[in-house]
PADO-164571 format. One record per atom (N, C-alpha, C): x, y, z. Coordinates in steps of 0.001 Angstrom, whole numbers, padded with zeros to 6 digits, always signed. Atoms other than C-alpha are relative to their C-alpha. Last residue first. Example, Ala and Ser with C-alpha at 12.3 -4.5 7.8 and 13.67 -1.06 7.14 Angstrom:
2
-000820-001190-000060/+013670-001060+007140/-000770+001090+000730/+000890-001190+000000/+012300-004500+007800/+000900+001200+000000/
//
This chain:
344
-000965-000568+000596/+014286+060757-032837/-000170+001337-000703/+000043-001066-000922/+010932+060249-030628/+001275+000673-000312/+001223-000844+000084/+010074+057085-032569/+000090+001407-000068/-000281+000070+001171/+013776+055655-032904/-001505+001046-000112/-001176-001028-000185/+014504+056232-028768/-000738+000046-001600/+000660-001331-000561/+010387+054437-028660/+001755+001090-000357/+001355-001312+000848/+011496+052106-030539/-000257+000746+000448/-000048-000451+001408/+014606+051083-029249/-000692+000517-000958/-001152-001449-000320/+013555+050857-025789/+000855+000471-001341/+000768-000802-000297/+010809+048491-027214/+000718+001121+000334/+000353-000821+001395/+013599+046629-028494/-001191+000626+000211/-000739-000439+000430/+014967+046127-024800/-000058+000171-001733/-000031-001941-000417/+012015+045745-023593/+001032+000337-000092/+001192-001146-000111/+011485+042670-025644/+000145+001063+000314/-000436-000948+001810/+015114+041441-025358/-001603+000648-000536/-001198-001002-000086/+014553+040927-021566/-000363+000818-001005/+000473-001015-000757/+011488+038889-022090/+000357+001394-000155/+001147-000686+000643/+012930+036937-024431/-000942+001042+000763/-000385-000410+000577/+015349+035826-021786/-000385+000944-001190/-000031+000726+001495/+013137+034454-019230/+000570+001117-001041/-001113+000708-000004/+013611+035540-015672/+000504-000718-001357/-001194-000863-000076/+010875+037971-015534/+001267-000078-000383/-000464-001574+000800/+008718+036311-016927/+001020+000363+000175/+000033+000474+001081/+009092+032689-014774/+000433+001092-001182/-001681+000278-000180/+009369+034554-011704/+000260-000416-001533/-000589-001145+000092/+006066+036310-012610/+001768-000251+000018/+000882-000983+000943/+004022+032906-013079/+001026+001332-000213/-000979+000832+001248/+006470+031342-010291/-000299+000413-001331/-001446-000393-000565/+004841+034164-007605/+000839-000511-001544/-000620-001661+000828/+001380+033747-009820/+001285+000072+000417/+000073-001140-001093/+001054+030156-008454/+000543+001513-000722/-000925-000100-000503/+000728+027450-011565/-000190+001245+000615/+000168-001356-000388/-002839+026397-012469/+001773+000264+000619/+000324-000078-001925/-002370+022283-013148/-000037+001601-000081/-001615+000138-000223/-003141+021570-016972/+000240+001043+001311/-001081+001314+000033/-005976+019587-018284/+001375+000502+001241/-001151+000715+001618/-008234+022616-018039/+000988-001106+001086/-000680+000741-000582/-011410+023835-015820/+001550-000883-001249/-000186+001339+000090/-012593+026772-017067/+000725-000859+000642/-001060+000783-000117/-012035+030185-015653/-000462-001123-000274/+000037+001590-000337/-015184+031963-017258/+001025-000470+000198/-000094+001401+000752/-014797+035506-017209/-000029-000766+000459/-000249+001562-000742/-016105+038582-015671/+000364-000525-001133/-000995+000207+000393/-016079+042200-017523/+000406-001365+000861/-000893-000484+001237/-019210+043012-017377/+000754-001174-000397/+000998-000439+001375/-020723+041779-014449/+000914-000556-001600/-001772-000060+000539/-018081+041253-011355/-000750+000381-001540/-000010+001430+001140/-020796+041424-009123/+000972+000625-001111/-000550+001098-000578/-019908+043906-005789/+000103-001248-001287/+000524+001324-000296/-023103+045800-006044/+000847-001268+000170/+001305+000219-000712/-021815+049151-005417/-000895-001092+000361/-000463-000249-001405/-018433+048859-007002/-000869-000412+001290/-000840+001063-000737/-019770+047365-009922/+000527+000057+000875/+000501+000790-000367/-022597+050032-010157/+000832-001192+000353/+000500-000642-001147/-019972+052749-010106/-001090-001186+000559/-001085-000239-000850/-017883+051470-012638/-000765+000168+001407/-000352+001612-000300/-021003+050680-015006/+000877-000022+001125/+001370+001114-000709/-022019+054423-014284/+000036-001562+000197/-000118-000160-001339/-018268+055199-014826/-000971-000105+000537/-001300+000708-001120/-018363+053615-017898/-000138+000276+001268/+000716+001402-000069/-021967+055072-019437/+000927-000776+001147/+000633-000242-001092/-020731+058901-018308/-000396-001825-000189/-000458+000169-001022/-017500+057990-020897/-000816-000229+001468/-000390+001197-000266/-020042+057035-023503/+001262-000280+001105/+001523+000893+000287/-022178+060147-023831/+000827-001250+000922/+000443-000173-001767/-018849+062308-023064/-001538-000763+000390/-000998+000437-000903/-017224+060705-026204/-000198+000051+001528/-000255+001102+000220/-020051+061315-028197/+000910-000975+001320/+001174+000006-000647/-020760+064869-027033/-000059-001778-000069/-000214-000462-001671/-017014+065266-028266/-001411-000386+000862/-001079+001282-000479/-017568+063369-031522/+000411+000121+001673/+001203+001126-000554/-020379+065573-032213/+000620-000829+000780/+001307+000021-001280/-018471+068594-031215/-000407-000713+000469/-001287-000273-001614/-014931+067559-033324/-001263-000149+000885/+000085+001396-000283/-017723+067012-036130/+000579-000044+001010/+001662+000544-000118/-018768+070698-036132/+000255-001714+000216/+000641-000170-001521/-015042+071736-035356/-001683-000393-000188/+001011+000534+000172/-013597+070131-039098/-000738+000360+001781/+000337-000575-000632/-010235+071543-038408/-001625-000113-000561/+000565-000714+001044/-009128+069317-041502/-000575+001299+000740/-000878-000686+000712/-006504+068337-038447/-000530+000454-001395/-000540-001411-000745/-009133+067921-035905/+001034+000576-001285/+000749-000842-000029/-011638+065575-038541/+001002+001143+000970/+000573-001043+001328/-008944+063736-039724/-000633+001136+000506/-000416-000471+000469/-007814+062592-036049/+000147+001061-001508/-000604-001383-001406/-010842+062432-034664/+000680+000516-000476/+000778-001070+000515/-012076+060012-037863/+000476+001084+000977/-000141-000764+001326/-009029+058029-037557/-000429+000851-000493/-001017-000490+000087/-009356+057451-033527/+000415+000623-001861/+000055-001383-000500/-012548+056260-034108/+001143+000961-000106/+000726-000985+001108/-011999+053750-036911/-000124+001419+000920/-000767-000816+000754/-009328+052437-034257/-000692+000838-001265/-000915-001656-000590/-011545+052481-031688/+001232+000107-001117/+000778-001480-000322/-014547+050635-034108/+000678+001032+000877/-000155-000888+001405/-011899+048244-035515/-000693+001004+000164/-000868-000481+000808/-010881+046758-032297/+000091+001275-000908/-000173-001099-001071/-014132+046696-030365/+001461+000852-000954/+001301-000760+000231/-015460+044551-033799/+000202+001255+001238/+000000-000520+001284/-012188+042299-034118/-001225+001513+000136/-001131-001033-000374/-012528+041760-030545/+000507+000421-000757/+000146-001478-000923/-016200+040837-030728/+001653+000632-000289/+001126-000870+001053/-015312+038491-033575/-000285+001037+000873/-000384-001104-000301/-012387+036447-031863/-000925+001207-000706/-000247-000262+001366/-014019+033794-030589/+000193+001474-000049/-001092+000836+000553/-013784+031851-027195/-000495+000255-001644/+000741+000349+000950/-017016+034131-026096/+000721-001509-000880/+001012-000004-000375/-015855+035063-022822/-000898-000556-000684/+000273+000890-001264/-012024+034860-022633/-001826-000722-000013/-000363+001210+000746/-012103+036630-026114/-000440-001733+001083/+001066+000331+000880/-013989+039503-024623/+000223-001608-000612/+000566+000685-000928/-011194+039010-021352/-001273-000064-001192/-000350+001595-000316/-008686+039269-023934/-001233-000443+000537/+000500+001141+000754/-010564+042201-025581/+000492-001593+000407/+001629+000145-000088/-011058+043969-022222/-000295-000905-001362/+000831+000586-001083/-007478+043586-020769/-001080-000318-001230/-000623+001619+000213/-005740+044467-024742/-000828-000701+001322/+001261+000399+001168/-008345+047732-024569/+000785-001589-000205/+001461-000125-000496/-006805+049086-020899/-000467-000916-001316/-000105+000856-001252/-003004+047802-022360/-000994-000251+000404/+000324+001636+000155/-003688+049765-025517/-000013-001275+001221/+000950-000010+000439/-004108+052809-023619/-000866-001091-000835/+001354-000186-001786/-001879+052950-021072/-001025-000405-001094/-000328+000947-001315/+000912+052335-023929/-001088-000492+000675/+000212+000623+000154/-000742+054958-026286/+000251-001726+000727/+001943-000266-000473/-000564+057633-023704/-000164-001212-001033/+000385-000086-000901/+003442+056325-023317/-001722+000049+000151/+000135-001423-000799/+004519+056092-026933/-000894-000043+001130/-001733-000745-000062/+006313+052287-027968/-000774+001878+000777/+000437-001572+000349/+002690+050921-029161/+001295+000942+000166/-000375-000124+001335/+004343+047565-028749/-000451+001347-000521/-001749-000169-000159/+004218+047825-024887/+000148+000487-002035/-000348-001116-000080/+000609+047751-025019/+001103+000431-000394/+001039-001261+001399/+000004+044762-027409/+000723+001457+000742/-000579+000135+001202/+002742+042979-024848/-000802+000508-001160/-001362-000568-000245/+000947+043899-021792/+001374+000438-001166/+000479-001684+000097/-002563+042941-022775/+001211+000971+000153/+000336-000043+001574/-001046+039309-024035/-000322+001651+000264/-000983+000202+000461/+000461+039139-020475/-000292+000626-001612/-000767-000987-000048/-002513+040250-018749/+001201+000123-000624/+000603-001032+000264/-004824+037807-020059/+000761+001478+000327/+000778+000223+001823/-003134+034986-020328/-000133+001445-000376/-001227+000177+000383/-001593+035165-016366/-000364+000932-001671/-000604-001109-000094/-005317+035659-015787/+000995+000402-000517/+000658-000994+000895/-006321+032615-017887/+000267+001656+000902/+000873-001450-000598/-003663+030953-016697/-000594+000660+000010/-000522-000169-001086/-002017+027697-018018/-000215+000910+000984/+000365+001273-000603/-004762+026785-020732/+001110-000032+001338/+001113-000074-001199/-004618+030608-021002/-000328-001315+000392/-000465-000283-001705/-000609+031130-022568/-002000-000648+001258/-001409+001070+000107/-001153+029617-026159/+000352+000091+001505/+000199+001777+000378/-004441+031238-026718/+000969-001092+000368/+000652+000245-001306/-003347+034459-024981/-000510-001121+000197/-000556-000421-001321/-000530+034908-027574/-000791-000470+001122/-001108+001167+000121/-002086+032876-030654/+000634+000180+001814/-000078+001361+000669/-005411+034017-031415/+000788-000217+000088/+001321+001722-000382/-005640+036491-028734/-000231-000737-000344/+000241-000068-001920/-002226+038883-029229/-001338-000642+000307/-001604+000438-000623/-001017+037519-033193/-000345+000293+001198/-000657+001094+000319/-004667+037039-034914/+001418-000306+000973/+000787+001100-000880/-006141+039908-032964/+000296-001275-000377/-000754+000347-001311/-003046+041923-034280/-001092-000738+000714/-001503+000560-000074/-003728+041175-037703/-000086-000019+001273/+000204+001263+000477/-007773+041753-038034/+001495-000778+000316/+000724+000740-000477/-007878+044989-036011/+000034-001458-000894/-000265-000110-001379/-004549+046469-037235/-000896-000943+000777/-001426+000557-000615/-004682+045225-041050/+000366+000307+001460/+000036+001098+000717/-008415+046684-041553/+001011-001118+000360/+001247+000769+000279/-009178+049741-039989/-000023-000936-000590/+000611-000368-000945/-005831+051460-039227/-001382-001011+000500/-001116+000999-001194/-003572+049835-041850/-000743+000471+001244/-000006+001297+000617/-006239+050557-044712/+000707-000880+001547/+002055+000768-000186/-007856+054014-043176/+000834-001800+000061/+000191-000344-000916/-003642+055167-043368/-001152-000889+000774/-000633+001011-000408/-003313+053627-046762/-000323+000182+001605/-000118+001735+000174/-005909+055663-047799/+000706-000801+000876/+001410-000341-000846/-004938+059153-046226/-000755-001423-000257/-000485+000560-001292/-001360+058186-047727/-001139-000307+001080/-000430+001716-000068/-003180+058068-050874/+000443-000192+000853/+001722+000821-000313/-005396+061271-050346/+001004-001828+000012/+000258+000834+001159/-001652+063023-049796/-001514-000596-000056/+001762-001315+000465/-001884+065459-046561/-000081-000800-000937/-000060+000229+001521/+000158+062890-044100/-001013+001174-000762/+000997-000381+000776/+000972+063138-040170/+000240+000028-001584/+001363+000493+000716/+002399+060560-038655/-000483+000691-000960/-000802+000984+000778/+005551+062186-037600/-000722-001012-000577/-001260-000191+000971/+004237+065252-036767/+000369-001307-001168/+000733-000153+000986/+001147+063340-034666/+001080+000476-001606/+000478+001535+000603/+003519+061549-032729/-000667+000360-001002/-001831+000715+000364/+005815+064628-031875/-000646-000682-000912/-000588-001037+001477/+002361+066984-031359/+001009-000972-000249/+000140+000551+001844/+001446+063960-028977/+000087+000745-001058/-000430+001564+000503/+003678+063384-026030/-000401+000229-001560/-001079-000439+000414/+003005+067018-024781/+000551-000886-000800/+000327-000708+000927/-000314+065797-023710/+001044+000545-000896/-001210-000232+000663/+001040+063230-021199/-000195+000797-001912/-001156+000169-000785/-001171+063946-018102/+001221+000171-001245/-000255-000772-000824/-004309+065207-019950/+001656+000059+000951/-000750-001370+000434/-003661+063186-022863/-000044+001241+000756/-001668+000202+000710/-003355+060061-020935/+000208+001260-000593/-000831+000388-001492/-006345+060528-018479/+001308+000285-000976/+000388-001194-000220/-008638+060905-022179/+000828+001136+001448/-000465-001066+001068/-007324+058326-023423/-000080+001213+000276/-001727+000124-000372/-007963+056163-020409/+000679+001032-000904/-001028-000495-001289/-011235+057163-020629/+001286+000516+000160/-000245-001670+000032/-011626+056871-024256/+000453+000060+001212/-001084-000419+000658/-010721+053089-023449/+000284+001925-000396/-000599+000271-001292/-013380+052621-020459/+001641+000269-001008/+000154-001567-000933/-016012+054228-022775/+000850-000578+000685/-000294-001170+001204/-014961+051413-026000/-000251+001126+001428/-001315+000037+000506/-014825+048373-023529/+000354+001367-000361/-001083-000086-000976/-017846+049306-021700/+001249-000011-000437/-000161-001646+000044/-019825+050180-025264/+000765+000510+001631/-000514-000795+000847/-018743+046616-026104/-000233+001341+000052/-001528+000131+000451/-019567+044584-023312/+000626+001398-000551/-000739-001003-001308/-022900+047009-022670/+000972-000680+000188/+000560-001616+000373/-024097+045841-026416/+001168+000533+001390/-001160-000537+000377/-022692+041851-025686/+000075+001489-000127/+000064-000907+000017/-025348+041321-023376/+001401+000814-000592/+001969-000257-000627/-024741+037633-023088/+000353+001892+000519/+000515+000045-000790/-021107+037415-024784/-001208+000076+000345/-000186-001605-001047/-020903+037347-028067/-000364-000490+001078/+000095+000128-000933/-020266+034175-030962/-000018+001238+000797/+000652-000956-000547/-020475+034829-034309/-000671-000404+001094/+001501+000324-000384/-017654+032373-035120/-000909+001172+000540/+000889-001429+000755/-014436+034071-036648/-001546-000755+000422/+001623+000621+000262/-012003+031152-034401/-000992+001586-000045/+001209-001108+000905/-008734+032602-036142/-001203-000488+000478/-000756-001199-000896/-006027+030558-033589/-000545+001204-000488/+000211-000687+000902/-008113+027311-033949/+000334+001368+000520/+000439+000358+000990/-006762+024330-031771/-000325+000737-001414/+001376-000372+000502/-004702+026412-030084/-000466-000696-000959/+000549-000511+000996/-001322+024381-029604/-001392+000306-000061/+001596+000166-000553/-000224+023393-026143/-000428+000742-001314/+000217+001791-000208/+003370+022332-027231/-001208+000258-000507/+000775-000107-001153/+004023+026074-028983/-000248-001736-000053/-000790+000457-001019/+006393+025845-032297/-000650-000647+001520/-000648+001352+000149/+004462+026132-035063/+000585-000556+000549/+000211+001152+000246/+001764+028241-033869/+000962-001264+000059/+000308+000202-001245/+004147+030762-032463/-000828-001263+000050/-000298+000739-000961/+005530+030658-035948/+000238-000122+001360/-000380+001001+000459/+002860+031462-037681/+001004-000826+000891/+001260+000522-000424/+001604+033970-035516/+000100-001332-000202/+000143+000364-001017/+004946+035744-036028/-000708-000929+000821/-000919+000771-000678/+004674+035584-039187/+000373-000515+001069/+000658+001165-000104/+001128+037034-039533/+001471-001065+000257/+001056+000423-000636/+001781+040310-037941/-000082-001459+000327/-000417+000240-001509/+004925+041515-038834/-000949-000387+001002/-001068+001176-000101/+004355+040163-042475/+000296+000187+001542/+000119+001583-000258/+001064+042462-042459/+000683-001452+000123/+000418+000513-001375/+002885+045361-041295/-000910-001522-000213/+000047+000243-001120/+005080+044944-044126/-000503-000043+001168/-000653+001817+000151/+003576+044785-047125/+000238-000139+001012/+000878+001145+000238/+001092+047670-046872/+000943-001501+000050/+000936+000154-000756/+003679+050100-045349/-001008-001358+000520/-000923+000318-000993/+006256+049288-048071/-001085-000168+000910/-000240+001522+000122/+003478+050155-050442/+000973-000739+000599/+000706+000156-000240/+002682+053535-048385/-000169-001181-000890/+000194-000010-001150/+005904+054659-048300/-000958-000864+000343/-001326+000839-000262/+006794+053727-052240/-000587-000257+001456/-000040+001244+000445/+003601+055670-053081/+000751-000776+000662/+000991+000262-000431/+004102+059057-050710/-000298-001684-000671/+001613+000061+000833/+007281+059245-052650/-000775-000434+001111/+000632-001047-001322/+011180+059993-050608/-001894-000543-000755/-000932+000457-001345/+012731+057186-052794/-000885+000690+001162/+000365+001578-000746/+011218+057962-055718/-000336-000148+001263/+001613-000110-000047/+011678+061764-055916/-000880-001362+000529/+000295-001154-001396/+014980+061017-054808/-001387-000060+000102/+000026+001228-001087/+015599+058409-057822/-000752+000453+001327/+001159+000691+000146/+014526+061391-060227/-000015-000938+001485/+000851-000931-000785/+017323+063638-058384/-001389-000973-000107/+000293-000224-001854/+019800+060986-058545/-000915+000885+000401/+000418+001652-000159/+019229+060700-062627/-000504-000087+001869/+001603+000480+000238/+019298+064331-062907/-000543-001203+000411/+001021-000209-001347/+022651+064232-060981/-001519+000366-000573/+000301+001253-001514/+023799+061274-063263/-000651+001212+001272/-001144-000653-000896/+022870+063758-066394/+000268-000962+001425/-000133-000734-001040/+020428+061705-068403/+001248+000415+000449/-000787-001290+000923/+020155+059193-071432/+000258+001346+000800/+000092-000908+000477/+017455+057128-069713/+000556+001310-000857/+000897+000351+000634/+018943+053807-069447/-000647+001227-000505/+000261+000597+001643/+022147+055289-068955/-001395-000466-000596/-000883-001148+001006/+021359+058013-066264/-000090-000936-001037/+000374-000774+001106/+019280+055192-064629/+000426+001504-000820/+000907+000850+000885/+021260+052616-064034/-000820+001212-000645/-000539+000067+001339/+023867+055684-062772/-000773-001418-000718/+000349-001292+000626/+021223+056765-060078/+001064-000454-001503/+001116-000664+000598/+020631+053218-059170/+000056+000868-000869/+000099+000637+001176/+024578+052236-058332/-001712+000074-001168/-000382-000221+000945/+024275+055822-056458/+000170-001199-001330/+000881-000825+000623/+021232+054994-054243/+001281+000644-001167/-000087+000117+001637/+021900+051811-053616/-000529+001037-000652/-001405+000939+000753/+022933+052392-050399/-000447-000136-001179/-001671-001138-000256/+020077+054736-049611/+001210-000287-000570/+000735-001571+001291/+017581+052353-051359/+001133+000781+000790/-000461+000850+001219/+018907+049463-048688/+000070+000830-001270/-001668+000142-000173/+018917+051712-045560/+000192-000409-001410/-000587-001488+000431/+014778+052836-046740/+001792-000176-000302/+000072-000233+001806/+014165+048731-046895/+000497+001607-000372/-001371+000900+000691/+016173+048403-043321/-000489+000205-001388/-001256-000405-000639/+013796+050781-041638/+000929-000466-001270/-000420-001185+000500/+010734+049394-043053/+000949+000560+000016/-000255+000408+001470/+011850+046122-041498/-000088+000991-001096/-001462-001778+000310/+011933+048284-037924/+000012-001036-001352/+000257-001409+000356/+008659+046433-037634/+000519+001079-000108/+000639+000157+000691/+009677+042767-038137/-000405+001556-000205/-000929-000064+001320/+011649+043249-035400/-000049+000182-001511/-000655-001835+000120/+009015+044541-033321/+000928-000076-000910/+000163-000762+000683/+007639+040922-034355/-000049+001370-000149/+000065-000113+001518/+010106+039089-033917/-001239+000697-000372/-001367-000437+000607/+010487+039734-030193/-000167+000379-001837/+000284-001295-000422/+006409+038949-029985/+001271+000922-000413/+001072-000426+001660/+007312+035294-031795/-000024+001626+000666/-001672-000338+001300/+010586+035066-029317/-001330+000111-000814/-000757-001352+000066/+007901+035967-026345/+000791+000150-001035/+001304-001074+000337/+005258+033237-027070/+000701+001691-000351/-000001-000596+001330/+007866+031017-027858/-000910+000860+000172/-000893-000573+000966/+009625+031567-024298/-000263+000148-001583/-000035-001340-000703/+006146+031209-022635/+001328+000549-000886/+000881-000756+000790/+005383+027690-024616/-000124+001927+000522/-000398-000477+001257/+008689+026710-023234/-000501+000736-000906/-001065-000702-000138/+008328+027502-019599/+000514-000035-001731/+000551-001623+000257/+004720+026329-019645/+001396+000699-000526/+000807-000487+000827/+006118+023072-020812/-000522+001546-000254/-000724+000010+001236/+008578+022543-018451/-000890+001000-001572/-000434-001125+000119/+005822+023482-015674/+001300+000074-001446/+000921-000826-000145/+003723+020451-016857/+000883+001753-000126/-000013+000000+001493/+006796+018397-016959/-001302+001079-000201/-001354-000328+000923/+007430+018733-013632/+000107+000179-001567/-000050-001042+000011/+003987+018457-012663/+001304+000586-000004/+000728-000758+000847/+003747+015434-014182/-000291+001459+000194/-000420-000169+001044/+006850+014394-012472/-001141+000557-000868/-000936-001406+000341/+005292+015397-009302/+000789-000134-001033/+000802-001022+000077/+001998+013472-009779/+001361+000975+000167/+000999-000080+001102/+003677+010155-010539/-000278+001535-000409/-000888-000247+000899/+005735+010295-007538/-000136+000599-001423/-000519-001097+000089/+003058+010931-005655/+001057+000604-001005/+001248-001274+000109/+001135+007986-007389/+000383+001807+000862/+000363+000159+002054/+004291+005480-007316/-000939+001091-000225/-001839-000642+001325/+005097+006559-003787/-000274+000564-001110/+000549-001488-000499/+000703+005796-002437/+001610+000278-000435/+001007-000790+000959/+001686+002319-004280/-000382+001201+000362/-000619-000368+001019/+004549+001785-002166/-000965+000381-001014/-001004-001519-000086/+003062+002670+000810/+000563-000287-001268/+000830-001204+000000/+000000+000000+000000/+000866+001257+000000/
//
């Protein structure tokens, strides 16, 4: 009888030896896919370096082909080179390679593989309406907190964003409203929180909200994706599909596009609505805020902890684990590179 009660402890702490193995690997690919894909987003970077360097064997291709002066030739190239076009087909290629690669191979590597890391089912929470207009008034919020405190932050950001072309104004809508909400819910809840929540769905959920923020690189956006990475994990948490979080997604970043157009066409009649808008749906939040305080139920923003295969590991080892993991590191240490490269 004692040796069989051995065999069955024994049992149970190699499987929870191997258990934590596991988390510890599917945690390092979660972070070397995330690594790769800031990397992935100084890739613009390296296509401008490449055109620089080849910007005199260019300028004498085309002097001869065209019959030209070589500094005519280098001036055409210029025009190139610097073009609203070029920018904004670079643009289009690459953020979707720093999206879906990554995704790819987080898939390909991870033990605990998401069965489906795109599930597009029209699935919603029960009362998805006050989900989604909590998500969206609890994100102006924060937006609203951020540019009061770090207001100075965004003439830089806007500068270096800003475009007057109608084609950059395109591409803009394209990577805003289309390739942001559909890509990064593929790479931070179809793969990131998917790959981390059969070990934590908190863990899951803050980790994946941490790493969207972080990738924003400027401070009020930081705070800001972080608040909207919580509320779509925990949307994702709730429905196990990613269609709400595609749909909170694309409606704050459609917002944010029309704000921005509309302040810098100085468009003040829409600025108003958008303002009466914004204060419509901030008073909703802090009424939800206020009733969850008051009554104590977790409402909203609850999720379902399921029961899973695989043992719950103690937040202490959960954080030791992060911290201590190499990929980690090199994360905020190319985040500290973007933001010096941002703010150059």
């Amino acid at each position: 009888m004692t040796d069989r009660l051995d065999e069955i402890i024994l049992s149970e702490r190699q499987k929870a030896l191997n258990d934590e193995k596991q988390f510890k690997h599917d945690l390092s690919v979660i972070l070397a896919a995330s690594c790769l894909f800031i990397i992935l987003l100084f890739l613009p970077f390296g296509i401008y370096w490449l055109f620089d360097v080849l910007t005199q064997p260019i300028s004498r291709a085309i002097s001869g082909i065209q019959n030209v002066p070589l500094d005519k030739a280098r001036e055409m190239y210029d025009v190139f080179y610097r073009s609203e076009l070029l920018e904004g087909i670079i643009s289009l290629i690459c953020s979707p390679l720093a999206l879906i690669v990554p995704a790819l191979f987080a898939k390909r590597y991870l033990i605990n593989k998401p069965k489906n890391i795109y599930p597009l089912k029209a699935a919603f929470p029960a009362e998805a309406g006050r989900f989604i207009f909590f998500s969206m008034g609890l994100c102006y919020t924060v937006t609203l907190v951020c540019a009061l405190l770090f207001g100075d932050l965004y003439p830089q950001l806007e500068e270096a964003e800003g475009s007057t072309g109608i084609f950059s104004l395109v591409v803009n809508f394209i990577l805003l409203t289309i390739i942001a909400p559909f890509g990064e819910e593929l790479l931070f809840r179809g793969v990131i929180y998917q790959g981390l929540s059969r070990y934590s769905q908190p863990f899951a959920i803050f980790l994946s909200a941490l790493i969207f923020g972080l990738a924003h690189r400027n401070p009020p956006q930081v705070i800001n994706a972080f608040v909207m990475g919580i509320c779509l994990a925990i949307g994702f948490a709730k429905t196990k599909s990613i269609t709400v979080c595609i749909m909170i997604h694309l409606a704050n970043n459609a917002f944010a596009f029309m704000v921005t157009y509309a302040l810098n066409e100085a468009y003040d009649w829409f600025a108003a609505v958008l303002g009466i808008g914004i204060i419509a749906v901030i008073g909703f939040t802090v009424a939800m805020l206020i009733n969850f305080t008051v009554t104590k139920k977790a409402g909203i923003l609850a999720y379902d902890d399921e029961k899973s295969d695989f043992p719950r590991l103690g937040g202490y080892r959960l954080r030791a684990r992060l911290l201590s993991n190499f990929f980690f590191i090199f994360y905020i240490v190319l985040i500290a590179i973007g933001v010096t490269i941002l703010y150059l």
